[in-house]
N, C-alpha and C positions, 0 to 999 in steps of 0.2 A: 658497610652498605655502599660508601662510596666508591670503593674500589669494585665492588660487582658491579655497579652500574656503568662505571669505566669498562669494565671489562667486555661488557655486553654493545656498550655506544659504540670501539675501537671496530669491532667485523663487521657492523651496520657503516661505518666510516669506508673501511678497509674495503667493502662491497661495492660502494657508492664511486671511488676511485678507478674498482676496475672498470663500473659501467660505464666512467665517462672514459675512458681511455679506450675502448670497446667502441663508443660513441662517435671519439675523432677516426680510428682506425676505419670502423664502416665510411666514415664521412671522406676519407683520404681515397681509400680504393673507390668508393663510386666518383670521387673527382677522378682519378685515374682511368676512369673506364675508356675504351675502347668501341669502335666497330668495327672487326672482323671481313673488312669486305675482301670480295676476290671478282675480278673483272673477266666475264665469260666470251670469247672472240665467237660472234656466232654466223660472221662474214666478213669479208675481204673488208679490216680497217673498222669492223662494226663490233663494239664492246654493251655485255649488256652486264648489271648487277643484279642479281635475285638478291629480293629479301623473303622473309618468312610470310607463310598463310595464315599467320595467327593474326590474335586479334593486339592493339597497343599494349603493352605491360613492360613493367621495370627491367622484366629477365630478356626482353628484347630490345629495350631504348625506341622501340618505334620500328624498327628498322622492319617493316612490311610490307615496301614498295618494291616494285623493278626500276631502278635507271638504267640511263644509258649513255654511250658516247659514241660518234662518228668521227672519223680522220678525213678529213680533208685535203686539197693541195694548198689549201688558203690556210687553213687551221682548224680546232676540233668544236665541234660543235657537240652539248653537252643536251640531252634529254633529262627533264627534273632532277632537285636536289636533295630529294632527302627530307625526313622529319624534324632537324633540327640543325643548328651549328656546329655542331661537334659531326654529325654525319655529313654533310659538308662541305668539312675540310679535310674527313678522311677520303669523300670522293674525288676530291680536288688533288688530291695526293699520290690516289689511287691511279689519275687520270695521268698525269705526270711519271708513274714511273713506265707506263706503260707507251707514252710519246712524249716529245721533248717540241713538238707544233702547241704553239699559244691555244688557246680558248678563247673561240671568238665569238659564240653564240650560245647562249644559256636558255632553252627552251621548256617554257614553265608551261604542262601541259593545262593545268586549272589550278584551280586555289585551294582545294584541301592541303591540309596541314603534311601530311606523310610526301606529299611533292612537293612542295613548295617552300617551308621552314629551313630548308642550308640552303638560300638565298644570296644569304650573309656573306659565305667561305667564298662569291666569285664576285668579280668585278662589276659595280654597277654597271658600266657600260655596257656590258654583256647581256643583262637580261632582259629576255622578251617573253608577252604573253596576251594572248588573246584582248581586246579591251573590253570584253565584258568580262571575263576573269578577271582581270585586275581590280573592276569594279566589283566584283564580288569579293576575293582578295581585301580590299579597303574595309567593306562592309563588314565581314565575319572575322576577317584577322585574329583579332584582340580576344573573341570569345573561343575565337580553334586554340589559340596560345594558351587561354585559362586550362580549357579542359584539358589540353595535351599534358601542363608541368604537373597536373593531378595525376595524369594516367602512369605519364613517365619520369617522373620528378627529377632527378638531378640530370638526367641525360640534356634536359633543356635547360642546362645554365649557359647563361648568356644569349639564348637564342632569341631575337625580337622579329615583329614580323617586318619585310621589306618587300613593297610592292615595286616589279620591274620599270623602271622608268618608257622605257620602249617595246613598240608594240609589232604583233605580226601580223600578216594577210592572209588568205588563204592564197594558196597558189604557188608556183613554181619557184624554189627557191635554190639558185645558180651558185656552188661555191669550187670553183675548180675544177676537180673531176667528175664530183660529185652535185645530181639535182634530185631535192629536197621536194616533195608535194608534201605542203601541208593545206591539212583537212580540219574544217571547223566545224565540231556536231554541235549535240545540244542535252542527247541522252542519260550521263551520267549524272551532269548539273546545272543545265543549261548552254553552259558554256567551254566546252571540250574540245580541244587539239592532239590532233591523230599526224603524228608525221609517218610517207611512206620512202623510204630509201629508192627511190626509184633504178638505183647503179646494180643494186645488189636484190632489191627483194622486199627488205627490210622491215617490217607493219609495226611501229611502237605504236600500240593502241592504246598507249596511256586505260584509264578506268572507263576506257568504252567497254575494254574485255575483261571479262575476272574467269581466269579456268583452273579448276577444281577447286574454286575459291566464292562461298556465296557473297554477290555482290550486295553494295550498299547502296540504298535507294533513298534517303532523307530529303535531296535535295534536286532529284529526277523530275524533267517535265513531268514524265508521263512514260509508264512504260512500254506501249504500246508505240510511241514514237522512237524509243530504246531502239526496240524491237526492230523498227522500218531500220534504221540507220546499222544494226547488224548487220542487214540484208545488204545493204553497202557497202559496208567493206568486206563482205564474204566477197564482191564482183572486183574487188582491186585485185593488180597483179602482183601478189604477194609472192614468196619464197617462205619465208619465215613468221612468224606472228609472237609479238612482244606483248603480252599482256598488262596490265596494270599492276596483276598482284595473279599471283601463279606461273608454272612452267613454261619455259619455251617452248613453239610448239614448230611443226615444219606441216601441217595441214590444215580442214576446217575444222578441225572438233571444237575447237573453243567457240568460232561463230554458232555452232551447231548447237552444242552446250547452253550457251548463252541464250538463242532463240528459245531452246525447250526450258528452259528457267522462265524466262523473262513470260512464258505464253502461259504454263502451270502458275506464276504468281497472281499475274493478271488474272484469270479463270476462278482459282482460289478467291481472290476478294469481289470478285464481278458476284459470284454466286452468294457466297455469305452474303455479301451485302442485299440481294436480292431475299435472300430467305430470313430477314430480320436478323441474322447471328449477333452476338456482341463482337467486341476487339477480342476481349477476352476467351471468348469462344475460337475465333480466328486462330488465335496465333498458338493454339493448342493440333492442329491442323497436322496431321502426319506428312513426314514430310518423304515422299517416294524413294524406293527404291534405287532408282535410276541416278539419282543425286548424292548417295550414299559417298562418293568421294568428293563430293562438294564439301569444304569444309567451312564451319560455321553457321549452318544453313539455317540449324533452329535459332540462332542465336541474331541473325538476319530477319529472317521470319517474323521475330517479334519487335525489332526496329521499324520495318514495312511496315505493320500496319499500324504501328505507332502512328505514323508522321503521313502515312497512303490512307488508311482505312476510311478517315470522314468522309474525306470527298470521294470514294466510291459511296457510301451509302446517300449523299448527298443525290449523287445522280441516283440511286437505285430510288430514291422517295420522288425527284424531279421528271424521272422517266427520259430524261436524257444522256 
């Protein structure tokens, strides 16, 4: 008896081994991971990074943002960092093999976590950001970090949050050959920086624009003031238009896009909320044809009126 029971504990032992060995192997290659980036020239000295239209997951590390960089006579100025540490410093790398000009300005468009988290990978000195962003930044930090290492788990080891010590203006901003308009809206979070390359063209609309990408609204004044502030920078003199999250683009479709989103969302809850609907009812809401290569959209849909829908029906019972 004894020896069958040996017999039978040794492959339950013998199993247990491999799982942990299994265990460190997964554990080593996700410390190993990588980000894959590749730096797109999309004018004279102007670098942009596509990330993916998805949504945060492990099989991405996060990586769902656009950056970018500018070359300067002075040095390069970096548009957002990334989701995390490790993205980063692979941008910082990225940036580096592509010019051998310092990094003189780190421009954090707001505080969401997917721009802002590889903070870390660049010189304090360098970073600058809106002062209401940073306050916001401070505010949310800690809880965007919670939910991130949930979303994406090891890609955020080591990544803490780090609010920019230094702040930006709106307004003309002089570095050599190159002058910089930055633009300060309000649409996507309150607190949103739009740089325009004015040498070349340039629009990084940070998450003012999302094209073929449905945008996220949690933390929007109001999308109807979204809206007005499209209409603004459809009137800049662009060349090219850098989204927050989707394709480059060289026309308006993405303002266009954006407007006929942002007017069908508004309309959608103006009316439910008007005809008694629930949330529940809402966000069951087909979502048009026309939008069909928006990606995400149901999945947006039911985030909106998560965090939108009270205060429309607020007003639809106020009459305000």
């Amino acid at each position: 008896m004894k020896r069958r029971l040996g017999s039978l504990l040794k492959p339950a032992g013998y199993l247990s081994a491999i799982t942990l060995l299994l265990l460190i192997a997964t554990a080593s290659a996700a410390n190993g991971r990588t980000y894959d980036l590749k730096a797109t020239q999309v004018a004279e000295g102007v670098w942009v990074v596509l990330g993916s239209t998805a949504n945060f997951s492990k099989s991405n590390g996060g990586n769902i943002v656009n950056t970018g960089f500018i070359e300067t006579d002075e040095g390069v100025v970096v548009i957002d960092t990334g989701p995390s540490k490790r993205y980063g410093e692979a941008f910082r790398a990225l940036i580096e093999q592509h010019t051998h000009q310092p990094i003189i300005k780190v421009l954090i468009t707001h505080h969401h976590p997917d721009h802002a988290f590889g903070n870390q990978a660049f010189d304090p000195q360098t970073l600058h950001m809106l002062e209401e962003s940073a306050q916001f930044l401070e505010r949310d930090g800690e809880a965007f970090s919670d939910n991130m290492y949930r979303m994406i788990g090891d890609w955020m080891r080591g990544t803490e949050v780090v609010i920019p010590e230094h702040r930006v203006q709106p307004g003309e901003l002089r570095l050599g050959d190159r002058t910089l308009r930055l633009i300060a809206m309000r649409g996507h979070t309150g607190a949103d920086l739009v740089v325009l390359d004015e040498t070349t063209g340039v629009l990084f609309a940070s998450d003012m624009v999302f094209f073929n990408r449905a945008l996220t609204t949690p933390q929007t004044p109001g999308l109807l003031e979204w809206h007005a502030e499209i209409q603004q920078l459809s009137e800049l003199p662009f060349s090219i238009v850098v989204p927050g999250h989707g394709p480059v683009i060289d026309d308006s479709s993405a303002f266009l896009q954006m407007a006929d989103y942002l007017t069908w969302l508004d309309e959608v809850m103006t009316s439910s909320a008007a005809r008694g609907l629930s949330a529940a009812e809402v966000i069951d809401t087909a979502i048009p044809d026309r939008f069909s290569k928006v990606e995400g959209a149901s999945y947006e849909l039911v985030r909106s009126v998560s965090h939108l829908y009270a205060d429309y029906e607020s007003r639809a019972l106020t009459g305000s």
